[in-house]
ZAMARGU-4260 file (C-alpha; in steps of 0.2 Angstrom, whole numbers, plus 5000, padded with zeros to 4 digits):
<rodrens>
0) 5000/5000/5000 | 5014/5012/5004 | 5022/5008/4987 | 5007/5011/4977 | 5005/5028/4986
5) 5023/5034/4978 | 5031/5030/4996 | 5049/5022/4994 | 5048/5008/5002 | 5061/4994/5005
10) 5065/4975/5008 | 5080/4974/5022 | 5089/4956/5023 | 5102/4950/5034 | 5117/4939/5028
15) 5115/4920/5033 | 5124/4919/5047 | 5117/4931/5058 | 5102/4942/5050 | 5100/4958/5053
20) 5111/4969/5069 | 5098/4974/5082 | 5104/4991/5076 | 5100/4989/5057 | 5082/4982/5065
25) 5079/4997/5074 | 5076/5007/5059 | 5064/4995/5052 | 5046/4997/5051 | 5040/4983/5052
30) 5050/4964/5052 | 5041/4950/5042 | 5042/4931/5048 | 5042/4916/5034 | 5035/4903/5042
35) 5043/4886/5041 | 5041/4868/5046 | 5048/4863/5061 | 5060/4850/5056 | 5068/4865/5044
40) 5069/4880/5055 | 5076/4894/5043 | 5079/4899/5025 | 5095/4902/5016 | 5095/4921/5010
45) 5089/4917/4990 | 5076/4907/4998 | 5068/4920/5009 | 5071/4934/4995 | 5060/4924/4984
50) 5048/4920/4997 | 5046/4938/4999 | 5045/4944/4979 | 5032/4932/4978 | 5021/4938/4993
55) 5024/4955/4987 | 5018/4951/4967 | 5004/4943/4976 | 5000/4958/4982 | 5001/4969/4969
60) 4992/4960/4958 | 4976/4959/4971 | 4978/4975/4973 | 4979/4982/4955 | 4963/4969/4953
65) 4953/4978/4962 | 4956/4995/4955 | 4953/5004/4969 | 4961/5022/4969 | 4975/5026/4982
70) 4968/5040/4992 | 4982/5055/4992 | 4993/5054/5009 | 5002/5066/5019 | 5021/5064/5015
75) 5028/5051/5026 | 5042/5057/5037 | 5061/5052/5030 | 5073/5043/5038 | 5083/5058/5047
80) 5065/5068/5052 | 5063/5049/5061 | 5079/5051/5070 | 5077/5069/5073 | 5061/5065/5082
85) 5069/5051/5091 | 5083/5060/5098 | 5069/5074/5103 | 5061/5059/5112 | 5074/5054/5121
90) 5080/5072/5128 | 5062/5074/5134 | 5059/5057/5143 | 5074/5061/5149 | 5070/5078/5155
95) 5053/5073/5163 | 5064/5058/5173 | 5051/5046/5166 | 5067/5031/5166 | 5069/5030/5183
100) 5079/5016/5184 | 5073/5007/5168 | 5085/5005/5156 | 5082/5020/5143 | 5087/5010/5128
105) 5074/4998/5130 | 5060/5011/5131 | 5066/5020/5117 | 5069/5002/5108 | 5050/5000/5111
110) 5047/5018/5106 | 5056/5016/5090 | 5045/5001/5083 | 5030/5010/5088 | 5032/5024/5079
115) 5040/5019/5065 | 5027/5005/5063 | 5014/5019/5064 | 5021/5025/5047 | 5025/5043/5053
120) 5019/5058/5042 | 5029/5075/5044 | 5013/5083/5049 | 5009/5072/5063 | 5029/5072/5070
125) 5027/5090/5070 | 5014/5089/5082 | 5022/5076/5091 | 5037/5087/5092 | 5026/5100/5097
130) 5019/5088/5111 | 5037/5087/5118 | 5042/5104/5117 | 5028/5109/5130 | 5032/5092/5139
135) 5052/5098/5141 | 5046/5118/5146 | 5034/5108/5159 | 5048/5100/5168 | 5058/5116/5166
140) 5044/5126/5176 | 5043/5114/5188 | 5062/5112/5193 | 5063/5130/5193 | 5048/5130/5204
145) 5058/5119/5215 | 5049/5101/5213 | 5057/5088/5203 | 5050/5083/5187 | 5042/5069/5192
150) 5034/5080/5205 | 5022/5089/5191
</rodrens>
């Protein structure tokens, strides 16, 4: 569906050995799973590439069968309005002490997905950014105030 509304969109595989880094991952949308029989657990590389082209034509060709017209969409948000969004996150979770004692990088792992799964438009990250602004000027107030952030 993305594709057919002039989104880029692309297919991330891993090498054999070891798949994707949990770093290349947490800048995936979305991960897909072949499923397999038991008694053969995985793919080799070619295998799952054409598992996934075939899936993918599939799709296509249902869709263009139906001829249903793709409704305009807002422009999806790129890979560095993603990041820049991210690292806003993160500086205001931090700044409203919302960790405490979690360990951040699994939050903002979780985060990640979420959003990115979401599919992200510029407009909607500028409110979202706009969300987080007030959310670090909040926690500002408040510490100037003299309570902590988590005291607001």
């Amino acid at each position: 569906a993305a594709a057919q509304a002039g989104q880029q969109v692309a297919m991330l595989f891993g090498n054999e050995q070891s798949g994707l880094s949990n770093d290349e991952i947490k800048h995936c949308h979305a991960a897909v799973v072949i499923p397999t029989d038991a008694d053969y657990g995985s793919l080799n590389l070619a295998q799952a590439v054409q598992v996934i082209a075939w899936e993918l034509r599939e799709a296509w060709l249902a869709q263009a069968g139906t001829g249903a017209a793709c409704e305009p969409q807002a422009r999806p948000a790129d890979a560095a309005q993603m990041e820049a969004f991210f690292a806003h996150l993160a500086r205001t979770l931090d700044a409203i002490d919302f960790h405490k004692g979690r360990d951040p990088e699994v939050i903002l792992q979780r985060l990640r997905r979420v959003f990115l799964r979401a599919g992200t438009s510029e407009r909607e990250l500028r409110v979202l950014h706009g969300i987080l602004a007030d959310a670090e000027r909040m926690a500002r107030l408040a510490a100037a105030a003299g309570g902590g952030a988590g005291d607001a």
